[in-house]
C-alpha positions as CSV (number, residue, x, y, z in Angstrom):
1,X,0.0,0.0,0.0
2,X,1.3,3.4,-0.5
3,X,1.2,6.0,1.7
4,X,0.2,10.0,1.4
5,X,0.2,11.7,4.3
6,X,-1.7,14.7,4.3
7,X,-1.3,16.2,8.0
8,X,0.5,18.2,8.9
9,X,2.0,16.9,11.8
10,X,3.6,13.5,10.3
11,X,4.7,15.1,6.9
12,X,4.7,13.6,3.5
13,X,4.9,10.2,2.1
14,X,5.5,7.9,-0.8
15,X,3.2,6.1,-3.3
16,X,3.5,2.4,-5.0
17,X,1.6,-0.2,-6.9
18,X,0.0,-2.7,-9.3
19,X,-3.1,-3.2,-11.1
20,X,-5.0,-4.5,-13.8
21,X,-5.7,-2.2,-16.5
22,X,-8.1,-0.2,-16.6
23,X,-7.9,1.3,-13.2
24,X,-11.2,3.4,-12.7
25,X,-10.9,6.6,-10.4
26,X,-11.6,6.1,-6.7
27,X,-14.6,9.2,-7.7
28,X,-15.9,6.9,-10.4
29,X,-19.3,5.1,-9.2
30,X,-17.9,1.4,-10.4
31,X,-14.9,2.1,-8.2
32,X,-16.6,-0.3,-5.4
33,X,-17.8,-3.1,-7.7
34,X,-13.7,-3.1,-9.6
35,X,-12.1,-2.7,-6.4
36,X,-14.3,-5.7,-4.7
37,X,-13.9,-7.8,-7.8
38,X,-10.0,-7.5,-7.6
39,X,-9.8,-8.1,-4.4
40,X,-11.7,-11.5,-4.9
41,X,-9.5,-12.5,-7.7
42,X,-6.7,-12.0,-5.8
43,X,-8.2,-13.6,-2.4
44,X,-5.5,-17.1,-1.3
45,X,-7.4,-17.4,2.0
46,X,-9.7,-15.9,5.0
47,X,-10.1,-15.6,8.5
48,X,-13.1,-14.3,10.1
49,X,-13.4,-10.8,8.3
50,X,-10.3,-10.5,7.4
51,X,-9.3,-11.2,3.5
52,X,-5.3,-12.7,2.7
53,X,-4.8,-11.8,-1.1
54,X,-1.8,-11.7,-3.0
55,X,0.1,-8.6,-3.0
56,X,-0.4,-7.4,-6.4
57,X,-2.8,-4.7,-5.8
58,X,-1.2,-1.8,-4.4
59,X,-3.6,1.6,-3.4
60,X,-2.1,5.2,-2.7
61,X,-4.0,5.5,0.3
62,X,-4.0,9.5,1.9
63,X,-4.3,9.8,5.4
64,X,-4.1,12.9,8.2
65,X,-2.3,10.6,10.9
66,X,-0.9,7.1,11.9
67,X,-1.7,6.4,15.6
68,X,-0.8,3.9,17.5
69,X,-3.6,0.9,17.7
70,X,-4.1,-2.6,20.0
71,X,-6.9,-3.5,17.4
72,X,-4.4,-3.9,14.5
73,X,-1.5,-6.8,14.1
74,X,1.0,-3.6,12.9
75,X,0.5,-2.0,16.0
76,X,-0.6,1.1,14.0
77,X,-4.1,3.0,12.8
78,X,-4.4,5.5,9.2
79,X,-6.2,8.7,10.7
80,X,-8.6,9.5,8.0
81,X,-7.7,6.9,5.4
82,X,-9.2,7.5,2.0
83,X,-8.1,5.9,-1.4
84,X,-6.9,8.1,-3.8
85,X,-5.9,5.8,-7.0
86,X,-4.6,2.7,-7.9
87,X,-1.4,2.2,-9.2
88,X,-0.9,0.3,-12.3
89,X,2.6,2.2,-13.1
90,X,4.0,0.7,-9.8
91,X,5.2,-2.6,-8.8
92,X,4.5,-3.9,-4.6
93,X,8.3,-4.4,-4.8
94,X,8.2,-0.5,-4.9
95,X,5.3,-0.2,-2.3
96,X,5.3,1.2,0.9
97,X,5.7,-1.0,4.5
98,X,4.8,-1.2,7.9
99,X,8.5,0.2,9.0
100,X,7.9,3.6,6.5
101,X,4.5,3.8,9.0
102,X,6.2,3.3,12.3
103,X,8.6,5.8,11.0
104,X,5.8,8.4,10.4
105,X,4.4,7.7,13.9
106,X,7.8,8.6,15.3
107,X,8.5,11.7,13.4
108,X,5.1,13.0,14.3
109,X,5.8,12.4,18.7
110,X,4.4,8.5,19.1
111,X,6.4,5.6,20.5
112,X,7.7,2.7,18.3
């Protein structure tokens, strides 16, 4: 997943994917019917709500915060999350991890 922070206090971030063509804009109506669909095709397994796919999919996600979170396995929240594209022109090898998120949460005052 890539990562655009848009708040101020955790600065700016980085972006990284890959998708089937075409990629419709997150403002497009279809968006939720693609996005689903792809997310099926690439689905290897589930556990209780969550869904394993393989990571070919990447989403430049925009956020205002990361805080710090018991509820999630990464130890860390998205303030704000909202997609803002898919991106075909990027490869997951390019793509954002947890570590560039903990790094973010330090910059902007939190622990870890």
């Amino acid at each position: 997943m890539g990562m655009v922070n848009e708040g101020a206090a955790a600065g700016g971030g980085a972006a990284a994917g890959a998708a089937a063509a075409p990629v419709p804009s997150p403002f497009v109506g279809n968006v939720l019917a693609w996005q689903t669909e792809k997310v099926f095709e690439l689905d290897v397994g589930r556990d209780g709500h969550t869904v394993y796919v393989r990571p070919e999919l990447v989403v430049e996600v925009a956020f205002n915060d990361v805080q710090a979170s018991p509820q999630y396995p990464g130890g860390l929240a998205l303030r704000f999350a909202r997609v803002k594209r898919y991106r075909p022109d990027k490869g997951p090898d390019m793509a954002d991890t947890i570590a560039t998120g903990r790094h973010l949460h330090r910059r902007a005052g939190g622990e870890g």
